[in-house]
C-alpha positions in Angstrom: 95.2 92.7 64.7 98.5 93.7 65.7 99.8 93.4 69.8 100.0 96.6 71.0 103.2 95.1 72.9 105.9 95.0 70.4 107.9 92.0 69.9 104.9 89.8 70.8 102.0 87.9 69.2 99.4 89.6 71.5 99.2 91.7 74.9 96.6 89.4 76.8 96.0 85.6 77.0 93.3 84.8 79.0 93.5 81.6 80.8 90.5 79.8 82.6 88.7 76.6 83.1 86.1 76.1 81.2 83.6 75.2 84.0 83.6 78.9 84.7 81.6 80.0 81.5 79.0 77.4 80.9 76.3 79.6 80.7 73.3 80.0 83.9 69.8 80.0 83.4 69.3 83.8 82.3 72.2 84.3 80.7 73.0 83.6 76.8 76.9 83.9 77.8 79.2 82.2 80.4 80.3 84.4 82.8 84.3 84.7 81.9 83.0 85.3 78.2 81.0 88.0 79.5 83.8 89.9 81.5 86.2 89.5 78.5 83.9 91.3 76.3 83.3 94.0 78.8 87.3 94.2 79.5 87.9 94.6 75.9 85.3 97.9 75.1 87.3 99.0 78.1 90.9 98.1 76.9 89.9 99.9 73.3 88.6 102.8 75.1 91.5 103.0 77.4 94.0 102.8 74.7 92.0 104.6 72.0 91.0 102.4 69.0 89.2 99.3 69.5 91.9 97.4 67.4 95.0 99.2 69.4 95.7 95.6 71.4 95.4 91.9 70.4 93.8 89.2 73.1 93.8 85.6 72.8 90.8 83.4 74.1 90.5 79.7 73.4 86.6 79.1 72.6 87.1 75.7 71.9 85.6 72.7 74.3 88.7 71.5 76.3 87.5 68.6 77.8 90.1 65.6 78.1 92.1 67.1 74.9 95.6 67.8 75.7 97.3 70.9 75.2 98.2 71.7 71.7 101.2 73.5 69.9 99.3 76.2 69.1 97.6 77.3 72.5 101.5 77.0 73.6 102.9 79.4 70.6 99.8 81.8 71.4 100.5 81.7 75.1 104.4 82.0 74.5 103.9 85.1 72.6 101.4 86.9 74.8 102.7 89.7 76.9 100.7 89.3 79.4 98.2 86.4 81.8 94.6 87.1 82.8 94.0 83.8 84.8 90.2 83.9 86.3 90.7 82.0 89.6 88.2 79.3 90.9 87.7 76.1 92.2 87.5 74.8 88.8 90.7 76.4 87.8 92.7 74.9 91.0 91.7 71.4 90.1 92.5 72.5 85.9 95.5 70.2 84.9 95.3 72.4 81.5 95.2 75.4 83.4 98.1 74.9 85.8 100.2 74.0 82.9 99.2 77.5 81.7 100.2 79.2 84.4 103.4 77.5 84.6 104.1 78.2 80.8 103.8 81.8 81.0 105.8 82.1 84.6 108.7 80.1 83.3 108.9 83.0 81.1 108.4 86.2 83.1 108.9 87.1 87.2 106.1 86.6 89.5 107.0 90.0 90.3 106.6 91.5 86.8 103.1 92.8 87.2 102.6 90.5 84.1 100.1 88.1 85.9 96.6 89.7 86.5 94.1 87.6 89.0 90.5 87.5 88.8 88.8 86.1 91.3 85.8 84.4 90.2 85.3 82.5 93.8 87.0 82.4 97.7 90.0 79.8 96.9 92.8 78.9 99.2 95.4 79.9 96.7 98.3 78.0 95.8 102.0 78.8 96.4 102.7 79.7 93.0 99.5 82.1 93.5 100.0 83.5 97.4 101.7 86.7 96.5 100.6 88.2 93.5 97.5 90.3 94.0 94.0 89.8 92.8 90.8 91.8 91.8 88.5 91.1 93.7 84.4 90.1 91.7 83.0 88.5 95.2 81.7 90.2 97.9 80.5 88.6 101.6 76.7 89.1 102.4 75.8 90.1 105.8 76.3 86.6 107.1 79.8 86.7 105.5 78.7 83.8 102.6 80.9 84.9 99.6 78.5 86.0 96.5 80.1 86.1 92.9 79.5 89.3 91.3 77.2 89.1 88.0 75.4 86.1 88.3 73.7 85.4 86.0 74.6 88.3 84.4 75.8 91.5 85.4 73.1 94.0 86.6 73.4 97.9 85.3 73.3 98.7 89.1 75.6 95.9 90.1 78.6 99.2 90.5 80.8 96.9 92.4 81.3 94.4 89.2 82.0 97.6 87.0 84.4 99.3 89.3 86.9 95.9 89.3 86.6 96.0 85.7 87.3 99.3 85.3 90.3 98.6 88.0 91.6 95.4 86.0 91.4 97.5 82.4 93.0 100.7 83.7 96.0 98.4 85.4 96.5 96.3 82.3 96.4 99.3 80.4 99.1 100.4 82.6 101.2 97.4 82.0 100.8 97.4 78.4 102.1 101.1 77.7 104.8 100.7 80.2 105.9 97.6 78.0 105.4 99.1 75.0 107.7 101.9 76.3 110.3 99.5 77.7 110.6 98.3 74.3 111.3 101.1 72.7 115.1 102.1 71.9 115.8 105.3 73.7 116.9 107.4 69.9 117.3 110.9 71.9 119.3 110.8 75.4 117.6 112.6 78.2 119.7 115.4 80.4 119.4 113.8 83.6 118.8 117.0 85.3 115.4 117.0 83.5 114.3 113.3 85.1 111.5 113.9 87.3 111.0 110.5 89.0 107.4 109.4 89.3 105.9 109.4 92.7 106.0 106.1 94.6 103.6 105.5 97.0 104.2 102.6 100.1 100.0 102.0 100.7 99.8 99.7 103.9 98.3 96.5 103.2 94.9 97.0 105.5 92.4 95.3 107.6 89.4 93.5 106.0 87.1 96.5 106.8 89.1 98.8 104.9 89.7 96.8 102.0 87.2 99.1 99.8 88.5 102.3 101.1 92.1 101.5 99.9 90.9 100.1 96.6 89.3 103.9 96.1 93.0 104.9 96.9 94.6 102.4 94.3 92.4 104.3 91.6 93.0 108.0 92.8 96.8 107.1 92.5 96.1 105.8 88.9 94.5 108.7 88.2 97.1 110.9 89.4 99.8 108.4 87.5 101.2 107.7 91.0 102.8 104.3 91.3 102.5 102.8 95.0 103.8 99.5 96.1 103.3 96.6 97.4 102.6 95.1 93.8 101.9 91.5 96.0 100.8 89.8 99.2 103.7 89.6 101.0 104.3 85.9 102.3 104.5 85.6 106.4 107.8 84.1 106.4 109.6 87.0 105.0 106.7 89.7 105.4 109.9 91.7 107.1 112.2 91.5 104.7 109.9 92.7 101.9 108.4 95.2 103.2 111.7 97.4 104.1 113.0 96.4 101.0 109.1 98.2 99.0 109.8 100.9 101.9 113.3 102.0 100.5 111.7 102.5 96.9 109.1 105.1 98.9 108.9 108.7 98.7 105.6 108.3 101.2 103.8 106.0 103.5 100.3 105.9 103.8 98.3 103.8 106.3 94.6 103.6 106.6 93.3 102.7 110.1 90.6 101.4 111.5 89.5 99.9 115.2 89.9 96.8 113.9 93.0 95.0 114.0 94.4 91.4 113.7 94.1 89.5 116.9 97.4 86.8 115.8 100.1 89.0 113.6 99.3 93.0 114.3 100.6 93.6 110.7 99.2 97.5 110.5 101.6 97.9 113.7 104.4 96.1 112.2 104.2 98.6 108.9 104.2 101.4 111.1 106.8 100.8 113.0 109.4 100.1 110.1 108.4 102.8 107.9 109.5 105.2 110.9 113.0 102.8 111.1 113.3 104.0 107.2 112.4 107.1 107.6 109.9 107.6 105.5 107.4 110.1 105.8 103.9 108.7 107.1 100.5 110.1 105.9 97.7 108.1 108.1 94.1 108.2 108.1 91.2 107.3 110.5 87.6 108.3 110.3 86.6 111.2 112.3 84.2 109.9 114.5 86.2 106.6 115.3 85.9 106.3 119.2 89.8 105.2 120.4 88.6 104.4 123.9 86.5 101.6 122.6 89.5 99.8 121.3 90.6 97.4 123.7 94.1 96.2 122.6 96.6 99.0 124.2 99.0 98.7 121.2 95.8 99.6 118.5 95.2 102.4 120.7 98.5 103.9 120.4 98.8 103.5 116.9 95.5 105.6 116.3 96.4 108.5 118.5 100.1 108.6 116.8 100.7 112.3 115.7 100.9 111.1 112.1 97.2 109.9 111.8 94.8 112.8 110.3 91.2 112.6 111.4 89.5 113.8 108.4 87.0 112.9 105.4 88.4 110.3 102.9 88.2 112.3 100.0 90.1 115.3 101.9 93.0 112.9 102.8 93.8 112.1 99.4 93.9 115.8 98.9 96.3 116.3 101.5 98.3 112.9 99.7 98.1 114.6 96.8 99.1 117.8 98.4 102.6 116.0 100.3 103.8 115.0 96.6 103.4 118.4 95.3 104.9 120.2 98.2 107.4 117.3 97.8 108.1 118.6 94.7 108.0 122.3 95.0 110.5 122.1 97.7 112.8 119.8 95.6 113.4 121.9 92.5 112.4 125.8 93.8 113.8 126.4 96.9 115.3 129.8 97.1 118.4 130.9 99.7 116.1 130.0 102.6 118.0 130.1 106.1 116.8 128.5 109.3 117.7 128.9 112.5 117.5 125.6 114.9 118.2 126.6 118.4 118.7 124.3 120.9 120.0 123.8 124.3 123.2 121.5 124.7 121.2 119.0 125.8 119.2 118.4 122.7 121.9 119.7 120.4 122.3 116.1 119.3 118.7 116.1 117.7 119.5 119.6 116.5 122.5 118.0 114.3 119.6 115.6 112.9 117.3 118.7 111.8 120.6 120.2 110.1 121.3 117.0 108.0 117.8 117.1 106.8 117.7 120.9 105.8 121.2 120.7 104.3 119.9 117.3 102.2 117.1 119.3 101.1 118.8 122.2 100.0 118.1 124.8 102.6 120.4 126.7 104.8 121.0 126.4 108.5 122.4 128.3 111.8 122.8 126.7 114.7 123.4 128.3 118.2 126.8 129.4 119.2 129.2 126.5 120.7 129.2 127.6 124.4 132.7 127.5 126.6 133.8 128.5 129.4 134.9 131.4 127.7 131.9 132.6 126.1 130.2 135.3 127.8 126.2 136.0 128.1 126.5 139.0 126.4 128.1 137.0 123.5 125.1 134.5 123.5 122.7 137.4 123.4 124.4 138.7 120.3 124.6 135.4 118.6 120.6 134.7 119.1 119.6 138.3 118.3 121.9 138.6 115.3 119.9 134.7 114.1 116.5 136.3 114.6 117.1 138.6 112.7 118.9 137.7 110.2 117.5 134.0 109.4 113.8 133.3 107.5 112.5 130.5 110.1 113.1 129.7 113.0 113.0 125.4 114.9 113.0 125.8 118.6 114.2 122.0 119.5 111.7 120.5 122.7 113.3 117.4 123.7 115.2 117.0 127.1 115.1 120.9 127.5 112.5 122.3 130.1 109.4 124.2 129.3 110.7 127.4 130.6 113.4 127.7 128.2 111.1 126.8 125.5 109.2 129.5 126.6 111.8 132.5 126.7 113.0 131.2 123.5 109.3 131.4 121.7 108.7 134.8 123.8 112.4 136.2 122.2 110.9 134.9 118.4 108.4 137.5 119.0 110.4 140.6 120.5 112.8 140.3 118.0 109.7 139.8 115.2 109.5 144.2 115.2 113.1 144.3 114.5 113.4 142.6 111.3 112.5 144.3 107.9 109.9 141.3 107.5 108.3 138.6 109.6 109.7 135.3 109.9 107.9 132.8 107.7 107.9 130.3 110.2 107.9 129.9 113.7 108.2 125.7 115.0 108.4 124.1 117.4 110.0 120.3 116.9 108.3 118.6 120.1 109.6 114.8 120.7 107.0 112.6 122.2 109.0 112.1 125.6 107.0 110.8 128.1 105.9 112.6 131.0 106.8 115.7 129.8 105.2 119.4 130.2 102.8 120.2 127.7 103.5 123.4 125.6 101.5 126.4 126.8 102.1 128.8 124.3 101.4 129.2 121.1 102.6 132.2 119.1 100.3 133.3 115.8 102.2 132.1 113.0 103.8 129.0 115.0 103.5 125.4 114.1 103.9 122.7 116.7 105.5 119.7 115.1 104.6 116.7 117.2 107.6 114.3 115.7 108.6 110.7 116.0 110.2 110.9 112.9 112.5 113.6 111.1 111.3 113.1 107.7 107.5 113.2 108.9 107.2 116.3 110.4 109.7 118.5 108.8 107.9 117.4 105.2 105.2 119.7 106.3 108.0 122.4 108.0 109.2 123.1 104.1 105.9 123.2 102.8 105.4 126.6 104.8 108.6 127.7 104.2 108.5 127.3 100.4 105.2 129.2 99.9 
C-alpha cells in the first residue's frame, strides 16, 4: 500500500531487537508483534482507512546475519522510526546501526523518532533527549513491571492509553508531513493566519508524571501543540528551555510537595518563564498541605499567586479557557479605554501596564504629569473627567501607601453614579512587596490582581474587559 507520507516508501519503520518478541508462555505472539498490530487498527482508525499508511517490519530471524540492502532502502525511505527500547536493543549491533541510519537522515529534533519503552534502560546519548512512551510501571516497592506480559489484559487501561498516546502522536506527525509536502497552490492573506496555540508544559516531578500525560492528550484533543518535544540535557537545561519558552503563548506547571532534592528543576522553570514573560497557568491539588513541605523554596513556589488550587479536570478548563480569552482579546477588541492611575512613585510600573494595553490593542489614560504648577483643583478635574469618561479602571499598589489606595478605590465608586454606565472593571494591580499592608477593601465588581508578572495577571484583566 501506498505511504501516506508522500515522497517516501512508507511512514513507519519499526526497529527492535528481536529478543523482545520471542513469544512467553501464554502468548501465541511476541510482545513487539503484539503492540504493532494494536498500533496499526489504531493508525487506520486514526487516519480513516486501514490502508491510508504503509509500515515496515522485518519478520525475519536476524541472528548473526548482517544488515542487508534492502532493510537499508526500506529504512531510508520510511518517514518515520518506532524503535522499542530495551536491554536487548542497547546491546543490538543491528539495531544501533538502525538508529544511526535513520538519524543521519533527519534531526533528533524532528519529532521523527518515536520511543517505546519496553524496559528501565540507562539511555544512551544519542537517546537522552528525545522523549519516550512510557509501557512500564513501578509496583509498590518501585520494581519496574512491563505492561502486557504475556499478553495484554482487556483491563490492563494503562497499556491501552500509551498506545492510544503513541498512535494519536504519530498520527500527528504523519499529517503534518503530508502537509509540509504539499506545494502551497493558493497563497493565504496573512491577516487570516491564526497561529496554533503553543503550550510550554513544565517538565514534572515523578509523582505527577501521569497527571501531565492526561494534559499531553487534552492538548491533542484540543489540537494544541506544547513544547518541550525532548528531555532537556543538564548541561544546557538553561539554554533550551528559554529558547521552547520564547515559542510560548502559555506556561503551565503542575505542582506537587515533592520536589528534587539535587537540581530544583520545577523552580528553575518558574523562575525563567516569569524572566520571559510568559503568562503562567499552575496547578496544585486542593487539599495539598504547604506547611508540611519542608524545603522553604518548594513552599514558596506553591503559595505563588499564579498556582490555582482546584480539580484537575477544571484546570484544564481554565487552560482551555486562557487560549480562548487569548484569542477573543486578540482579534475583537473594540475602542476599550483604561485608566491606570498611579502615584509618582509607581508611575514607572504604570508605564509597563501602558506598553502592555497599547501591545494589545486597547487604549490607555494615564494620570496628569504633576508640576509645580499644577493645581489640586486641576488634578481633581483630570481624575473625575478619567472616571468618567474611561471603561476600566487599574489602580497601581506598589510603593504607594494603603491610604491612597483607598481614596482612589473609594473615588471609583462615587464617581460610579455619574457615568451613563458602570465601569466594566475595577483592579487593583498589587506587587508582592514585602512587608506591605494588606488591602482592606474590596469594591463589588473589583479584581485584585496579585502580580509578579505583567503578562500573568493582566491576561485575566482583558478577559473581563472583553466580555
Amino acid at each position: 500500500m501506498p505511504a501516506h507520507v508522500p515522497n517516501y516508501i512508507h511512514d513507519v519503520f519499526v526497529s527492535y531487537a528481536q529478543v523482545d518478541n520471542e513469544p512467553l508462555v501464554g502468548a501465541d505472539k511476541g510482545w513487539v508483534s503484539t503492540l504493532i498490530n494494536s498500533l496499526k487498527i489504531l493508525l487506520g482508525k486514526k487516519l480513516g482507512r486501514a490502508d491510508a499508511f504503509s509500515l515496515w517490519m522485518d519478520y525475519e530471524l536476524r541472528g548473526n546475519h548482517s544488515v542487508t540492502p534492502d532493510i537499508i532502502k526500506q529504512l531510508e525511505g520510511s518517514a518515520t522510526l518506532i524503535l522499542i527500547l530495551s536491554p536487548g536493543y542497547i546491546e543490538s549491533p543491528w539495531c544501533h546501526f538502525e538508529f544511526n541510519t535513520f538519524l543521519s537522515q533527519v534531526d533528533s529534533n524532528s519529532g521523527r523518532i518515536f520511543v517505546v519503552e519496553h524496559d528501565v534502560v540507562e539511555r544512551p546519548e544519542p537517546l537522552k533527549d528525545l522523549l519516550g512512551y512510557q509501557f512500564w510501571v513501578s509496583n509498590d516497592t518501585d520494581n519496574p513491571r512491563t505492561l502486557a506480559i504475556p499478553k495484554p489484559h482487556p483491563e490492563e487501561f494503562e497499556y491501552y492509553q500509551r498506545l492510544d498516546d503513541l498512535a494519536r502522536q504519530l498520527t500527528d506527525k504523519l499529517k503534518e508531513l503530508k502537509k509540509q509536502a504539499k506545494p502551497v497552490t493558493t497563497p493565504v492573506p496573512k491577516n487570516n493566519i491564526v497561529a496554533t496555540p503553543r503550550i510550554f508544559l513544565a517538565t514534572v516531578t515523578e509523582d505527577l508524571e501521569e497527571r501531565r500525560t492526561e494534559i499531553i492528550r487534552y492538548f491533542d484533543q484540543q489540537g494544541i501543540q506544547f513544547l518541550p518535544k525532548k528531555t532537556y540535557s543538564i548541561d544546557k537545561f538553561q539554554q533550551t528551555l528559554d529558547q521552547d519558552l520564547n515559542e510560548c503563548r502559555l506556561f503551565v506547571q503542575l505542582l506537587s510537595e515533592q520536589f528534587p532534592p539535587f537540581f530544583n528543576y520545577p523552580l528553575l522553570q518558574y523562575q525563567r518563564a516569569l524572566a520571559a514573560n510568559c503568562p503562567i497557568l499552575q496547578w496544585r491539588a486542593p487539599n495539598l498541605n504547604i506547611s508540611a513541605v519542608s524545603n522553604v523554596e518548594h513552599q514558596n513556589l506553591l503559595e505563588a499567586s499564579t498556582v490555582i488550587a482546584t480539580g484537575f479536570n477544571e484546570f484544564q478548563t481554565i487552560i482551555l479557557k486562557h487560549l480562548k480569552s487569548e484569542e477573543e482579546v486578540k482579534f475583537e477588541t473594540d475602542d476599550n479605554l483604561v485608566f491606570i492611575n498611579a502615584t509618582q512613585e509607581d508611575m514607572a510600573l504604570a508605564h509597563k501596564i501602558k506598553d502592555f494595553l497599547d501591545a494589545h490593542g486597547i487604549g490607555y489614560s494615564l494620570p496628569l504629569d504633576i508640576s509645580v504648577s499644577t493645581t489640586p483643583a486641576e488634578i481633581r478635574q483630570n481624575l473625575e473627567q478619567n472616571l468618567l469618561y474611561c471603561d476600566a479602571v487599574i489602580v497601581v499598589y506598589d510603593k504607594t501607601s494603603i491610604a491612597w489606595v483607598n481614596e482612589q478605590l473609594l473615588y471609583c465608586r462615587r464617581m460610579q453614579r455619574r457615568r451613563d454606565y458602570p465601569l466594566k472593571v475595577i483592579a487593583v494591580y498589587n506587587t508582592p512587596v514585602i512587608n506591605k499592608p494588606p488591602l482592606n477593601i474590596k469594591l463589588p465588581n473589583m479584581q485584585i490582581l496579585d502580580c509578579s508578572s505583567i503578562n500573568t495577571c493582566l491576561s485575566c484583566f482583558l478577559q473581563s474587559l472583553s466580555i
